[in-house]
ZALOTI-242673 format. One line per 3 residues: number of its first residue (from 1); their letters; for each residue x, y, z of C-alpha. Coordinates in nm, 2 decimals. Example, Ala and Ser with C-alpha at 12.3 -4.5 7.8 and 13.67 -1.06 7.14 Angstrom:
! residues 2
1	as	1.23,-0.45,0.78 ~ 1.37,-0.11,0.71
! end
This chain:
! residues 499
1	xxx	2.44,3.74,-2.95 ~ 2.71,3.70,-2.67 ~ 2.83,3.36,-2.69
4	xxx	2.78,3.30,-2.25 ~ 2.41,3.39,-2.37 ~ 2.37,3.15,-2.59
7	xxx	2.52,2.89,-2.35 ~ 2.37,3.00,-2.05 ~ 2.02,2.95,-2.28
10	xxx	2.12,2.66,-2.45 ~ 2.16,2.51,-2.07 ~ 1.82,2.64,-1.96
13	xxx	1.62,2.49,-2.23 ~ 1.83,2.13,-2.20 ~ 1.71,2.17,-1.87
16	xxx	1.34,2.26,-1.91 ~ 1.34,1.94,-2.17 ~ 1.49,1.70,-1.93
19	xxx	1.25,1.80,-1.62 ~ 1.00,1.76,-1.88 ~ 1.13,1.42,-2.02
22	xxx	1.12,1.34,-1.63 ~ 0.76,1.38,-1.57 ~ 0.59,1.05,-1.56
25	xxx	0.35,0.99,-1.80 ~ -0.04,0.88,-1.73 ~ -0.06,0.53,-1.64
28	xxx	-0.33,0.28,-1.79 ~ -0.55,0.33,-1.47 ~ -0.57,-0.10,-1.48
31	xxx	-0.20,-0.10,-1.35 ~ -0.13,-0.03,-0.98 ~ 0.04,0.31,-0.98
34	xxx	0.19,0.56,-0.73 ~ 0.11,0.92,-0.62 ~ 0.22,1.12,-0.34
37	xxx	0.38,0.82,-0.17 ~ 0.01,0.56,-0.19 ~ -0.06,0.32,-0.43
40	xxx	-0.39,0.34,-0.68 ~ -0.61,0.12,-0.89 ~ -0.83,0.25,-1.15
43	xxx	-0.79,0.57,-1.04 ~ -0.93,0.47,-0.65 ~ -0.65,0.42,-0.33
46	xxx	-0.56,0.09,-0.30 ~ -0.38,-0.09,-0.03 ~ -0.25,-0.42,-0.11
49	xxx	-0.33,-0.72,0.18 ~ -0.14,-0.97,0.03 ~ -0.03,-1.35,0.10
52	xxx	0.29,-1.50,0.00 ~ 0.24,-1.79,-0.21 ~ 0.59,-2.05,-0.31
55	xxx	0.51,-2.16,-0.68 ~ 0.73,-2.45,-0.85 ~ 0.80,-2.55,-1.20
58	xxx	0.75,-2.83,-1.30 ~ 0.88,-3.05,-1.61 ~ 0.85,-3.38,-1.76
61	xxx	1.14,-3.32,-1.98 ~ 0.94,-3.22,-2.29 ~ 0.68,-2.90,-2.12
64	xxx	0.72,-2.70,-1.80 ~ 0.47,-2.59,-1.59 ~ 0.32,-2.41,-1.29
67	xxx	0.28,-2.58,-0.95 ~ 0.28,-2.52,-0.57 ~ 0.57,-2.63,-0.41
70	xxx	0.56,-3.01,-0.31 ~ 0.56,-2.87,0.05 ~ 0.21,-2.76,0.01
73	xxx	0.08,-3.11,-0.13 ~ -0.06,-3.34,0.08 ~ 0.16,-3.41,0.37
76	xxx	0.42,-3.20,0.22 ~ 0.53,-3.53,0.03 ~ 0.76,-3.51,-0.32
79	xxx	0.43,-3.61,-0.52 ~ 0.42,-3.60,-0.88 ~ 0.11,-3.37,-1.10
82	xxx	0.07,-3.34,-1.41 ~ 0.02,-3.01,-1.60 ~ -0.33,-3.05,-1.58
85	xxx	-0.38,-3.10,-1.19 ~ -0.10,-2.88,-1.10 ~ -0.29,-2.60,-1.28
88	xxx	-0.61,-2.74,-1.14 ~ -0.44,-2.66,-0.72 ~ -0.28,-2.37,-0.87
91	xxx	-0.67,-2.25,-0.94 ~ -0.81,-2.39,-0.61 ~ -0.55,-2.25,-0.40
94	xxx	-0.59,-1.91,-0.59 ~ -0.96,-1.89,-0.56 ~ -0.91,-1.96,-0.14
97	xxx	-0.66,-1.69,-0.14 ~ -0.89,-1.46,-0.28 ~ -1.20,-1.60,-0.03
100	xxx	-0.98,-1.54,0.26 ~ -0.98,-1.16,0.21 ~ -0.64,-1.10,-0.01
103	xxx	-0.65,-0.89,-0.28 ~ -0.30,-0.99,-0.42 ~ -0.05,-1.28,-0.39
106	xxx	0.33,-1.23,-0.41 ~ 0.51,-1.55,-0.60 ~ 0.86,-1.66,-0.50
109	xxx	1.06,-1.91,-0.62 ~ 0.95,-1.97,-0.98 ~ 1.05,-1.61,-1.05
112	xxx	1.42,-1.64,-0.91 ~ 1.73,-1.73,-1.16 ~ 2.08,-1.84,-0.98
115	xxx	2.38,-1.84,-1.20 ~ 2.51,-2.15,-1.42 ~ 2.82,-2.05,-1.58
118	xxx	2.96,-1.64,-1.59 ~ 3.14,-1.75,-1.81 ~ 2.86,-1.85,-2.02
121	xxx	2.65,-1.59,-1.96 ~ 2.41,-1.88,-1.85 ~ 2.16,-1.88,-1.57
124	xxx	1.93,-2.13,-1.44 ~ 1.61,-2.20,-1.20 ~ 1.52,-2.45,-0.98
127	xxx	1.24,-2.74,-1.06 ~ 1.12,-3.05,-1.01 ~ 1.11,-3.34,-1.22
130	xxx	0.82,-3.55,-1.21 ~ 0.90,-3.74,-0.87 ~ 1.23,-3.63,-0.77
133	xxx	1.36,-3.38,-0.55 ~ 1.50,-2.99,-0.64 ~ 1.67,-3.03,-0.96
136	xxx	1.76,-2.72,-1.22 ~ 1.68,-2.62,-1.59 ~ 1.93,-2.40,-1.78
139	xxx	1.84,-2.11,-1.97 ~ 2.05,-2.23,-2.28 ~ 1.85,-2.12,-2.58
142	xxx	1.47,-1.99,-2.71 ~ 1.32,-2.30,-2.67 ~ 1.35,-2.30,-2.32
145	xxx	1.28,-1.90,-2.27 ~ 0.95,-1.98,-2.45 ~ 0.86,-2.27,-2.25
148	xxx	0.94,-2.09,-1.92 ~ 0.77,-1.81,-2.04 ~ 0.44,-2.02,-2.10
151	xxx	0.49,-2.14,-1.79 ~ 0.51,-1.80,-1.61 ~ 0.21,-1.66,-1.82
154	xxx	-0.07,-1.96,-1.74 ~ 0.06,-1.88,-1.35 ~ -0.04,-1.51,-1.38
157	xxx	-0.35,-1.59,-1.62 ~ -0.50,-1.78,-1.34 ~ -0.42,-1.49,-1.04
160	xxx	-0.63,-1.25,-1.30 ~ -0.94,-1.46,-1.30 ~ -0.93,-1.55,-0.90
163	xxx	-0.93,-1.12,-0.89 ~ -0.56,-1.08,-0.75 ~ -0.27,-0.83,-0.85
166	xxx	0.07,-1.06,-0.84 ~ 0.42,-0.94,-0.70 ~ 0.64,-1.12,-0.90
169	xxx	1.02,-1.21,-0.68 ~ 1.30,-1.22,-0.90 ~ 1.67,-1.20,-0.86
172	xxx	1.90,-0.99,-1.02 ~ 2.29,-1.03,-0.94 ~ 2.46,-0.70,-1.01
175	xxx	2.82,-0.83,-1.08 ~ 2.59,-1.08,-1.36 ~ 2.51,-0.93,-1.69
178	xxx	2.33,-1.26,-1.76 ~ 2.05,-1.17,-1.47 ~ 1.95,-0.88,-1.61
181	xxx	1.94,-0.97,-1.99 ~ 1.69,-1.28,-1.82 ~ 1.46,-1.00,-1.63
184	xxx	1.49,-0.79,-1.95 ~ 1.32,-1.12,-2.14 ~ 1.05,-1.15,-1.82
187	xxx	0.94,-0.77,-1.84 ~ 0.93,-0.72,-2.19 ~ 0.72,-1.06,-2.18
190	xxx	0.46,-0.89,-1.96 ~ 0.49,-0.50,-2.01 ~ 0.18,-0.51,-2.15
193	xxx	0.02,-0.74,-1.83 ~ -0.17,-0.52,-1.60 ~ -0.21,-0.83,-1.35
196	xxx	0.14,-0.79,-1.21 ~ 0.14,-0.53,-0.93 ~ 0.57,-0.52,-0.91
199	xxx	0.86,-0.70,-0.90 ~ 1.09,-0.76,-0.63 ~ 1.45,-0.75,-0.76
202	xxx	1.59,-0.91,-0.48 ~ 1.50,-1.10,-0.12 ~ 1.70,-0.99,0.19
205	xxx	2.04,-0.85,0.10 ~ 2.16,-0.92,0.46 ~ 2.11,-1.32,0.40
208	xxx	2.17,-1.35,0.05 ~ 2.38,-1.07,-0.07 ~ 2.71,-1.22,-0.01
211	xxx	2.91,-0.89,-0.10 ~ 2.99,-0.63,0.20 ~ 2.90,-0.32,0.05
214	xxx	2.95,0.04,0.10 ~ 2.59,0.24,0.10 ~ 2.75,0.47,-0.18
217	xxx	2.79,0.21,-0.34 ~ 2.41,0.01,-0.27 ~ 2.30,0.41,-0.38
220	xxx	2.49,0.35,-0.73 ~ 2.34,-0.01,-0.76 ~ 1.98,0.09,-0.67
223	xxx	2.02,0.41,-0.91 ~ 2.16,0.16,-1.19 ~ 1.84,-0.15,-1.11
226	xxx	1.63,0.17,-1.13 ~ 1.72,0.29,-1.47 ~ 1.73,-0.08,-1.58
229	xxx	1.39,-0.18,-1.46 ~ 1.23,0.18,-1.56 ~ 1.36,0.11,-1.99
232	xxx	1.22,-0.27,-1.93 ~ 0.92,-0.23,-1.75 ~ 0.77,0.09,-1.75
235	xxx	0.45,0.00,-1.65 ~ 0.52,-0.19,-1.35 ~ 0.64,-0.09,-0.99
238	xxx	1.00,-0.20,-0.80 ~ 1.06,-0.32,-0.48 ~ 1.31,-0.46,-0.30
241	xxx	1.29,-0.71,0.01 ~ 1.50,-0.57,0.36 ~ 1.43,-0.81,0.63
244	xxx	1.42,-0.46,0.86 ~ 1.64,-0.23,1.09 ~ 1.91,-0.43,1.06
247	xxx	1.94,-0.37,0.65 ~ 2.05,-0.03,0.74 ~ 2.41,-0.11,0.80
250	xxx	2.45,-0.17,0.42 ~ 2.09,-0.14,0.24 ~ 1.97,0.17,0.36
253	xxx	1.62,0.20,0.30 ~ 1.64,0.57,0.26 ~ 1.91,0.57,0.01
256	xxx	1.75,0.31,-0.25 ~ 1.61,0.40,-0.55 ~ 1.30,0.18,-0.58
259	xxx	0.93,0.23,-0.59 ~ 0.85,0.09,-0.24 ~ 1.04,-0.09,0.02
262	xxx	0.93,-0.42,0.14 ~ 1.01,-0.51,0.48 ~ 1.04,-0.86,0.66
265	xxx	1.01,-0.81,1.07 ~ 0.97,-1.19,1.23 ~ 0.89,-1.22,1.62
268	xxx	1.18,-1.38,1.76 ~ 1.17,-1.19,2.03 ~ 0.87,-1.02,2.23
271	xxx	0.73,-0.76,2.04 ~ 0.99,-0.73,1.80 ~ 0.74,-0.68,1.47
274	xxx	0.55,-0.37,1.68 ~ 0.93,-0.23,1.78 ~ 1.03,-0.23,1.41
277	xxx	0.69,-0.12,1.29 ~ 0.74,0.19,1.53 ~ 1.08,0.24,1.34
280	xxx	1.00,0.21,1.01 ~ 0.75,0.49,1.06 ~ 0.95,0.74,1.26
283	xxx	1.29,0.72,1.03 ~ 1.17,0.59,0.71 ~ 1.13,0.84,0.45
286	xxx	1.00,0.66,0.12 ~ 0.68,0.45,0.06 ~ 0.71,0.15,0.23
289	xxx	0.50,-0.21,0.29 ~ 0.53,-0.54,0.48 ~ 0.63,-0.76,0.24
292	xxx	0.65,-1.04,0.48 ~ 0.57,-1.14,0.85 ~ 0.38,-1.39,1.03
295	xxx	0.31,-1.58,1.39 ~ 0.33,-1.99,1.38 ~ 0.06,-2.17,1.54
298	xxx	-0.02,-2.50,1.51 ~ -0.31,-2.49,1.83 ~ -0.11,-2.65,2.04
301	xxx	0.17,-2.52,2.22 ~ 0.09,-2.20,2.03 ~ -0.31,-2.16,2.04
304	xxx	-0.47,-2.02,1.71 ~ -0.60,-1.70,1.89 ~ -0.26,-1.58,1.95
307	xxx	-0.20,-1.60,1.58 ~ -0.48,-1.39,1.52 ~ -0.37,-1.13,1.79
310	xxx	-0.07,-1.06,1.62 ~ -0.18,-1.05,1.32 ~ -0.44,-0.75,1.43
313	xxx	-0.19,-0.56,1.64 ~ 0.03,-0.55,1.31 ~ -0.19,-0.51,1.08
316	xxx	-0.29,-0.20,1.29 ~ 0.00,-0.10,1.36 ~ 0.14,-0.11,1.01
319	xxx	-0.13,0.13,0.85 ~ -0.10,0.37,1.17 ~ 0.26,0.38,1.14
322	xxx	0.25,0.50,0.74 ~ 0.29,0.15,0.55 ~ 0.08,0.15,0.24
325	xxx	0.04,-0.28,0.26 ~ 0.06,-0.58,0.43 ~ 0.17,-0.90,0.32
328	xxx	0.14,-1.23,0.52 ~ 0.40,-1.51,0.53 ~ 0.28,-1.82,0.39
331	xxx	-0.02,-1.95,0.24 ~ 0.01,-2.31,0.38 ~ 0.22,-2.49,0.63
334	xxx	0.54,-2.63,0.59 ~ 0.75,-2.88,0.69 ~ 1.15,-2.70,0.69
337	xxx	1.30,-2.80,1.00 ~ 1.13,-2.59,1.29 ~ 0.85,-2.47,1.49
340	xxx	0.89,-2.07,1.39 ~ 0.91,-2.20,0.98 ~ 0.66,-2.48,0.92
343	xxx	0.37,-2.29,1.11 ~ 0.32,-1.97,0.96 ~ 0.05,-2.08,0.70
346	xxx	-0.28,-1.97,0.70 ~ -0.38,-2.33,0.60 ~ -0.26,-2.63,0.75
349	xxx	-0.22,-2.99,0.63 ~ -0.54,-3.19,0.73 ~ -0.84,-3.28,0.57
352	xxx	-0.90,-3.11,0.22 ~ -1.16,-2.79,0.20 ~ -1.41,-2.69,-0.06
355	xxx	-1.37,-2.35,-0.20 ~ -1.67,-2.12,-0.28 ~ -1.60,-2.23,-0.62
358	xxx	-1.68,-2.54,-0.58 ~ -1.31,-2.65,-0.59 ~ -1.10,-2.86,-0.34
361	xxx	-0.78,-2.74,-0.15 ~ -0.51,-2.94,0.05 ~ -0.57,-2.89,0.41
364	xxx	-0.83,-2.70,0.66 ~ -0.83,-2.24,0.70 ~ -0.71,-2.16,1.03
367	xxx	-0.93,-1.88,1.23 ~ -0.68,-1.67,1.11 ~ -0.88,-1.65,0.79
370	xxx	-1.12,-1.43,0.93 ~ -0.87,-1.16,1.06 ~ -0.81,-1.06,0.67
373	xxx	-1.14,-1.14,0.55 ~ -1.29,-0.83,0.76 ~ -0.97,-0.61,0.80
376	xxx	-1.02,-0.27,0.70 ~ -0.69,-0.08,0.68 ~ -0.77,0.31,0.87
379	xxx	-0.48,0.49,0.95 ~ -0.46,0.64,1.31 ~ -0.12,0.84,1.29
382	xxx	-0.11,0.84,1.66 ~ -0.19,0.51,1.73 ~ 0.18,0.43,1.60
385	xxx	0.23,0.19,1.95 ~ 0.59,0.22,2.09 ~ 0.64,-0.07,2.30
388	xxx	0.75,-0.08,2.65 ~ 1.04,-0.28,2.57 ~ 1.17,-0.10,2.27
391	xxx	1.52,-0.04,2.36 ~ 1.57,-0.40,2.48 ~ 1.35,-0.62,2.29
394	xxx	1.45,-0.93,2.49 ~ 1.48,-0.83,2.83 ~ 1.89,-0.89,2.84
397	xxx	2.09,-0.79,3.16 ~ 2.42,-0.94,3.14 ~ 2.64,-0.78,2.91
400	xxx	2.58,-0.39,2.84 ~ 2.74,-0.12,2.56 ~ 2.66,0.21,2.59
403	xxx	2.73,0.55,2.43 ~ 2.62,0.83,2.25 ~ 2.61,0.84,1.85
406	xxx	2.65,1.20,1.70 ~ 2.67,1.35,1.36 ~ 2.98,1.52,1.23
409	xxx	2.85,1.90,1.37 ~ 2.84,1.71,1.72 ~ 2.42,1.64,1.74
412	xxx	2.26,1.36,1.81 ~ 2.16,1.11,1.64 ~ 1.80,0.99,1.73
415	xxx	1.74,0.62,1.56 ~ 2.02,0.52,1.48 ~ 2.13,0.14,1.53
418	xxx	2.41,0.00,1.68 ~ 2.45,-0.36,1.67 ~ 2.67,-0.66,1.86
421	xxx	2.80,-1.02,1.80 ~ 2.96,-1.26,2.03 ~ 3.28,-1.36,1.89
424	xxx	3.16,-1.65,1.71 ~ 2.94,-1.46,1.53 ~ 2.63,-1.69,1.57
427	xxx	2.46,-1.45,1.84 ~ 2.34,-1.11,1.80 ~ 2.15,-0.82,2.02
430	xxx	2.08,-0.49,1.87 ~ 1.89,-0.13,1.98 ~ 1.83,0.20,1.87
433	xxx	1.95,0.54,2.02 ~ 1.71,0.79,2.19 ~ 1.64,1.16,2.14
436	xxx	1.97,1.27,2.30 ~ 2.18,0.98,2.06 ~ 2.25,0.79,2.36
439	xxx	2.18,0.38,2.37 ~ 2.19,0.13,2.57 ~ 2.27,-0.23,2.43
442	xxx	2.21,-0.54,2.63 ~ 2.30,-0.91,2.60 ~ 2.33,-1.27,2.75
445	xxx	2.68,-1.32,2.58 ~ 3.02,-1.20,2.59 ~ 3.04,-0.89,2.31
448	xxx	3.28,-0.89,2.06 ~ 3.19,-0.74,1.74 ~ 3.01,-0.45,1.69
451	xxx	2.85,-0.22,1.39 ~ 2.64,0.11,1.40 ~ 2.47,0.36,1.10
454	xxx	2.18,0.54,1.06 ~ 1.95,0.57,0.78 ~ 2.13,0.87,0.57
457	xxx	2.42,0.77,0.75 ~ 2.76,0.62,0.70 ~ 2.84,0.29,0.93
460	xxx	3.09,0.22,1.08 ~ 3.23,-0.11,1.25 ~ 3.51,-0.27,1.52
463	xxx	3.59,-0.51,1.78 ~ 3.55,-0.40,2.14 ~ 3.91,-0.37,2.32
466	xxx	3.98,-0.35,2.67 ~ 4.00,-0.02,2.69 ~ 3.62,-0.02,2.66
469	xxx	3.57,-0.29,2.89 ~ 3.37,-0.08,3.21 ~ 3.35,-0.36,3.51
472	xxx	3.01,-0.34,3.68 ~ 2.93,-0.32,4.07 ~ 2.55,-0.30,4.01
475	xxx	2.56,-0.74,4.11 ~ 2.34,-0.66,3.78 ~ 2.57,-0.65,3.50
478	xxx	2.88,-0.85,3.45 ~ 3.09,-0.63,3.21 ~ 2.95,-0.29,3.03
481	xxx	3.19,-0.18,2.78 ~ 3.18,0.18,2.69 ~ 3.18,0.36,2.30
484	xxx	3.22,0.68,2.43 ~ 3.09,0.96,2.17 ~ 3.11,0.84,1.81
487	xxx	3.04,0.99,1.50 ~ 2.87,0.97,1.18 ~ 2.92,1.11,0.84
490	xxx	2.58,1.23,0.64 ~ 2.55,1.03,0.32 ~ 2.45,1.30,0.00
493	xxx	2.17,1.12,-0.16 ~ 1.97,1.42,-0.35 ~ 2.16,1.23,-0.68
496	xxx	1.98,0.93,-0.65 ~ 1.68,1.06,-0.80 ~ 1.86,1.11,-1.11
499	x	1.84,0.83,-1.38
! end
């Protein structure tokens, strides 16, 4: 036989076993699974309303254990339990999440290692010790895996019997070795747990990944978490948290590998969770949820009702916009400095509530209970609202940038993002281009940074120089300062469904 024959076969039949190899294999219907971009439960649809819940651990220097964070005790005061009434709030608090109408509870904190010593390969997570404030326990040796481990497993044991799938928040740190041979003990812990939903390798990049990155490289790291996560835990979903359209500079939801994307829109400004909902569905391309967002209102300066408005225009306008689940931000109030942090619970702190199980929580349900309790999600495809102010979510006048945004064959850009600092980098205004690629971006400060990408785009980044500087006789505008045309380069990202 011709020896290019025998190649040429030999190639075809590598490549018929590694599409098969590919296929994924038929899930144990009791895990949450994906198909065609939705998630499913024993074989039925399932969309995941979900409430974000801050879990401790506890020590007393011998045993660790599961516990809200002090925040959610009474008062929010440092205040000591014991293993046995820790996992006794733990149980209450679980029970009234399920009561309220959520069908699953994403943990942070308890889940999240930070590094010790690289050089050690050592990594720890943050606890408490019986009264005292935020202290640490190192991962140093079995004896404290197994005891952490325990810990984590009693947590999830009590989500299962209150009827909730768990997203678990972790952290891995790429440049870290250490971080992922810690998630590789986690996973293989629970491969075999059907309770946990996913895991969420790793909260808002733009806060807390420290490293400016270039998207081929965020393409290699998802591709590289991917593979890692897919050998460890094959029967569990990924995620990833973006706090929204201004992750695409760097963490490009598009170009990410993971299961699902998780978004985080806030309302700082008006109608800023409908405007990113709106953009999420027209420009994202992979399964997506909310993984976080929320109103605070405390019924005073902010009235309950207008809590439970928002939380109905989102919720709608999540499901009609394509997202597969919602998730709300927090289960209790808090006390962390300000208004738009410490409110957001679903519970606040007074009085002490019985549970349909008989059991008693810290603090009262707001009215917003009763939004979740009866939501139904329906999608309307074109009921996906675009808001009047979408362009200019805050109503700015002063300071203007406009231009046009084009790809490398000279056509616009629709959606894409261009964003501007002041020079001391504490203030920041950002928009989205229109059909034709042109934007307009408006301020109340003096702009002197700028970025702008698109999803399966490059970015690219400057400081604005006089020659841009366009002086206004509108009485309107004080100083416009003009881009001109600039262009982006198409990222290749078919690879990155390669593992």
């Amino acid at each position: 036989m011709n020896k290019k024959v025998v190649i040429f076969t030999l190639l075809i039949v590598s490549a018929v076993l590694l599409l098969f190899n590919m296929r994924p294999e038929k899930k144990d219907p009791r895990f949450v699974s994906m198909k065609d971009g939705a998630f499913f439960l024993h074989e039925k649809p399932f969309y995941p309303v979900c409430i974000n819940y801050v879990a401790a651990l506890r020590s007393d220097s011998i045993n660790y254990w599961a516990a809200p964070i002090p925040d959610y005790g009474p008062e929010g005061n440092i205040t000591y339990f014991s293993k046995d009434s820790s996992l006794a709030i733990l149980k209450a608090d679980f029970e009234m999440v399920k009561q309220m109408g959520f069908n699953s509870i994403r943990i942070t904190h308890i889940g999240e290692v930070n590094i010790e010593d690289t050089s050690k390969g050592l990594v720890f997570i943050k606890s408490y010790y019986k009264n005292e404030t935020e202290t640490k326990i190192i991962f140093k040796d079995n004896e404290t895996y197994s005891k952490y481990l325990t810990a984590l497993d009693e947590l999830i044991a009590l989500a299962e019997k209150s009827g909730l799938k768990v997203i678990l928040l972790v952290k891995l740190h790429d440049e870290v070795k250490s971080s992922f041979d810690h998630l590789e003990k986690v996973m293989k812990h629970f491969e075999s747990d059907s309770t946990i939903f996913a895991y969420d390798l790793f909260n808002e990049p733009l806060y807390f990944d420290k490293i400016v990155r270039d998207k081929k490289d965020v393409i290699k790291i998802s591709k590289r978490w991917q593979k890692f996560f897919r050998e460890h835990a094959p029967n569990h979903l990924s995620t990833i948290g973006l706090t929204g359209i201004r992750e695409v500079f760097e963490w490009d939801p598009n170009i990410l590998s993971f299961d699902f994307i998780s978004f985080h829109p806030y309302e700082y400004e008006p109608n800023q969770v409908l405007n990113e909902l709106y953009w999420y569905g027209k420009y994202v391309t992979v399964p997506w949820i909310i993984g976080e967002t929320s109103f605070p209102a405390e019924n005073d300066s902010v009235k309950y009702e207008d809590q439970n408005k928002f939380a109905i225009k989102t919720l709608d306008q999540t499901c009609n916009c394509g997202g597969i689940g919602y998730s709300w931000w927090q289960y209790k109030d808090v006390k962390w400095g300000s208004y738009h942090s410490d409110y957001m619970g679903i519970l606040n702190w007074k009085n002490t509530t019985v549970n349909e199980k008989g059991n008693a929580v810290f603090g009262t349900v707001k009215p917003l209970e009763n939004v979740f309790k009866t939501y139904l999600p329906k999608k309307n495809s074109g009921n996906c609202i675009l808001p009047d102010n979408y362009y200019n979510y805050s109503g700015y006048k002063d300071h203007l940038c406009y231009g046009t945004i084009l790809d490398e064959s000279d056509n616009p850009i629709e959606g894409a993002v261009i964003m501007v600092w002041n020079k001391e980098w504490n203030r920041s205004a950002h928009t989205v281009t229109k059909k034709d690629g042109s934007y307009e971006l408006y301020s109340d400060f003096e702009q002197t940074h700028w970025i702008l990408s698109a999803t399966d785009y490059s970015s690219t980044r400057d400081d604005f120089y006089p020659e841009y500087f366009v002086y206004s006789d509108t009485g309107q505008v004080k100083v416009s300062y003009y881009l001109n045309k600039l262009k982006l380069k198409k990222i290749n990202t078919w690879y990155k469904f390669l593992y």
